[in-house]
N, C-alpha and C positions, 0 to 999 in steps of 0.2 A: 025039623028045627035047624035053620043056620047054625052054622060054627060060628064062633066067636070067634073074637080079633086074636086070642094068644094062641087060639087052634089054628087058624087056619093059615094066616099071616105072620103073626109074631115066632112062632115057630120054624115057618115051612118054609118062608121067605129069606133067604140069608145074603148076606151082605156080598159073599164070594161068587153066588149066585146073579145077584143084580150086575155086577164088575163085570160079570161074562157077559150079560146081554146089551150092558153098554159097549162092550168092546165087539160084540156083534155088529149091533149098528154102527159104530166109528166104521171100520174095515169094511162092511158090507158083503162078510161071506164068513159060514162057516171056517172054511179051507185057512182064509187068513187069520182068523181070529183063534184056532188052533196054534196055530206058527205062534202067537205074537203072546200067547198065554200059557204057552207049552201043555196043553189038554187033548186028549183025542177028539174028535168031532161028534164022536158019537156020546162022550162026556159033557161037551155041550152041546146038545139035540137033547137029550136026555134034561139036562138044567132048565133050560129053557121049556119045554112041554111038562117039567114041575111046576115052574113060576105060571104056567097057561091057566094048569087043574088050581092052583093056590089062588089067582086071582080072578077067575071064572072068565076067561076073556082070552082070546088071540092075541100074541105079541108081534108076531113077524109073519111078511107074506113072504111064502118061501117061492120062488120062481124060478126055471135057467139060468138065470143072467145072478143069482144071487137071491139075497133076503134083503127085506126092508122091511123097517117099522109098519106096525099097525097105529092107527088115529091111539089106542088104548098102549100099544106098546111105548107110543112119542111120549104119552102124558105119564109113563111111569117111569122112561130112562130122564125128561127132564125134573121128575121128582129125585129120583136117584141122587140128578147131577147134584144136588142140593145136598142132599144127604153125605155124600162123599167130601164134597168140600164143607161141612160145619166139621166133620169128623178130623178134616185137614188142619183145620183151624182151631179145633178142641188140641189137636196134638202140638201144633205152633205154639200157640197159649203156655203149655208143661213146659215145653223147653223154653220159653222166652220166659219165665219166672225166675229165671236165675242170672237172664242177662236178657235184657229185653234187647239189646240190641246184636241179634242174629237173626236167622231166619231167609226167605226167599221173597223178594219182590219181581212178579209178574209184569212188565211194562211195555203196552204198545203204544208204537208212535206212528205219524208218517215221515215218511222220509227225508224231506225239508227242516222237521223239527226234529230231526237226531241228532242236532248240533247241542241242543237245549237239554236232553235229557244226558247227553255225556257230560255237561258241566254242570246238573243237578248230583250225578251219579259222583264224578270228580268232586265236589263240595262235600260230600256225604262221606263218603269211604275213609278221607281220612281222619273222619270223627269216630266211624264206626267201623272196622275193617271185616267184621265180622256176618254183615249183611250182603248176601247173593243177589244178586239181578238175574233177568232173562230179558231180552229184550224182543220186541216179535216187529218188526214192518211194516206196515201193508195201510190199503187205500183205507178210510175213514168206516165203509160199512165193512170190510171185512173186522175192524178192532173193535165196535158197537158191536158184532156177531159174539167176537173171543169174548168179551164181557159177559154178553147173557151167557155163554158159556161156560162162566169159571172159567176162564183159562186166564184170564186177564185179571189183574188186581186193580189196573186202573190205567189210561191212555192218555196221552199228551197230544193234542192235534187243532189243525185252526178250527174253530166252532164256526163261524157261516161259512156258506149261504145256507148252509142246513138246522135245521133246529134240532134241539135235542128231546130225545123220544122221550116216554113219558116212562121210562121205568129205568131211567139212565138220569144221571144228576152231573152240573159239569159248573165247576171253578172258575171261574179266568183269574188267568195268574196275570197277562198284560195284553198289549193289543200288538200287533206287528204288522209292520207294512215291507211291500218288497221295493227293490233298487236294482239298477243295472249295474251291473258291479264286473273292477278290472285289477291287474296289477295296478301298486302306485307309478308305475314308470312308465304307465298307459299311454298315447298320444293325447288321445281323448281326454283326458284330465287336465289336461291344459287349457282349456275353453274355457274359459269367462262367462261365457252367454249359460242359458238354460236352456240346453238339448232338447231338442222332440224327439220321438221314438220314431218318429219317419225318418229321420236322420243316419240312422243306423241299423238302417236293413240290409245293407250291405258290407258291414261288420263281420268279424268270422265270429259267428255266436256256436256257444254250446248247451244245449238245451236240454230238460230233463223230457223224455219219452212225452208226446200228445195227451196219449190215455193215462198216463200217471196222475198224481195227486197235483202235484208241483205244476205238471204239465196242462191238464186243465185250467189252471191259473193264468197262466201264462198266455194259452190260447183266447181268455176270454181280454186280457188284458188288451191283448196285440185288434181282439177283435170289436175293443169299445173305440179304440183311436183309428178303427177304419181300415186297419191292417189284417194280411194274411200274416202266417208265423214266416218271420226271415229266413232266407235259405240256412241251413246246421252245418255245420262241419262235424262235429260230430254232439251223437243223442244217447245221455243216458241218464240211466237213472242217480248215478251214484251222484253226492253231492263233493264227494272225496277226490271223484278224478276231474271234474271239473275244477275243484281251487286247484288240482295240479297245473292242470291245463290252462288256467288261469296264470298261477303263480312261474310256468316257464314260455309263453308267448305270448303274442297280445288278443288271444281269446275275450268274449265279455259273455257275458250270463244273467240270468235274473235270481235273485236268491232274496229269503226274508231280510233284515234292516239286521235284527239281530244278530247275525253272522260277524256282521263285523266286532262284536264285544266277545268274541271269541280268544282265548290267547294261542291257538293256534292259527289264526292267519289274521288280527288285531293289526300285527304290522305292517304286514305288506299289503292288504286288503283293501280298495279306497271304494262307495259309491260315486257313480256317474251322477253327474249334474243331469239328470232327465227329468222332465217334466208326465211323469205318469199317471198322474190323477189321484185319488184318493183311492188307494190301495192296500187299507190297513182293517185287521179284520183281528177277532179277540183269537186268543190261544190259551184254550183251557184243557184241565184236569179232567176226567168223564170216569163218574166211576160209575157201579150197577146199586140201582135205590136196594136198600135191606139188606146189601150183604154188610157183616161186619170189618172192618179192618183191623190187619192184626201190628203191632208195635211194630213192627219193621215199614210196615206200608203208611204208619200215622209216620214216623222220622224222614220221609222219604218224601211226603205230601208237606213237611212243615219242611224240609228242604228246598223243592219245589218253588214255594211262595218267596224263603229268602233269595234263591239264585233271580226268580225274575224278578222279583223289587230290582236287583241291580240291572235289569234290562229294561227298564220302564225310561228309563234316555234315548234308548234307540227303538221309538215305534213306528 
């Protein structure tokens, strides 16, 4: 006769248990996943070949080079992840009953739009001083990944040319289009006429990386008006050193519209008169369908909407 669910699972199966075999697969090695949870290996070897006899299945293929999930190991550390974060969210809930406004919000972006989440963050803090951030980086499918992963509460990023998957839900908060953009004291800004972008290939431009987010943009842009990407002076990613490099020589750049509603560089910040075509694409919110939000991540999304209402001038 099977065991039942309290014998065999409810039991046998334990939450510190599951923790080890997710942080197995994070790490991808016994050796590490020891270090990183201060247990012997042979404490988890042992956990792990409980969980195997407990759920009648193989978890991990063990090999030289390491372990990796089994098809039956994936479909139980991504139940896990679930489990762990409602239990995250059960415990945010206790402490946020007494001040709903604490807690941690998880926020990725892409690089471009880090200007927008520092003046959602700026608007918020000083209503709420009590509420954390973490901020994470990265290209549009690495933030869609951190989402299905719980690691992410929710992403700010431009939504096309890609659509958004079907287990992911996305806001637009407004639309934004990019500008060639210089100091006020530019040469350039002195024209009258409507610049073409062939005009200024021979500009000292600074440009974020090809393969970037930003930088695909850019690529496709230069590559609808016929153009290859103008020679760089210099390429990076940061949008930081570029307004430096902006703000002390006569550098020019491509950046969202938005940028300039910024108050840190509002003043001395001008777009170029260029003629670049319709290049305005939405910029929304993407959270993961069915997870819950917890009061720090609702004050943070109803922030969100009010900072870009005031950006809806500059799209």
């Amino acid at each position: 006769m099977p065991m039942q669910w309290h014998d065999r699972i409810g039991r046998r199966l334990r939450l510190k248990d599951l923790h080890t075999l997710q942080t197995v697969a994070e790490v991808g090695s016994m050796a590490k996943a020891s270090r990183r949870l201060g247990l012997s290996q042979p404490a988890i070897s042992k956990a792990i070949t409980d969980m195997e006899h407990s759920v009648g299945a193989a978890l991990l293929d063990r090999t030289s080079r390491g372990v990796e999930l089994t098809e039956c190991g994936r479909l139980l550390v991504d139940r896990t992840r679930v489990v762990f974060d409602e239990i995250k969210l059960g415990v945010t809930d206790i402490v946020q009953r007494s001040d709903p406004a604490q807690g941690l919000v998880a926020i990725g972006t892409t690089e471009p739009v880090t200007a927008i989440v520092t003046e959602i963050i700026g608007h918020l803090v000083r209503r709420y001083p009590g509420i954390r951030y973490h901020i994470t980086i990265g290209d549009r499918d690495a933030l869609e990944h951190a989402l299905r992963q719980r690691m992410l509460d929710l992403a700010i990023t431009r939504w096309a040319p890609l659509p958004v998957a079907d287990d992911l839900s996305a806001e637009v908060l407004f639309r934004s289009s990019l500008a060639v953009m210089a100091e006020r004291r530019h040469p350039l800004l002195r024209s009258r006429k409507k610049l073409k972008l062939a005009e200024l290939m021979q500009e000292q431009w600074t440009l974020s990386p090809p393969d970037s987010f930003l930088g695909r943009t850019g690529v496709e842009l230069f590559r609808r008006h016929n153009l290859p990407l103008p020679p760089t002076t210099v390429t990076t990613i940061s949008i930081y050193m570029r307004l430096n490099l902006l703000a002390s020589s006569r550098f020019i750049t491509l950046l969202p519209m938005q940028i300039l509603r910024m108050r840190s560089s509002s003043a001395w910040l001008r777009a170029l008169n260029v003629d670049l075509g319709d290049t305005s694409a939405p910029i929304a919110s993407i959270t993961l369908k069915g997870r819950r939000a917890g009061s720090a991540v609702k004050l943070f999304q109803e922030a969100s909407r009010e900072v870009c209402k005031a950006l809806v001038g500059v799209s």
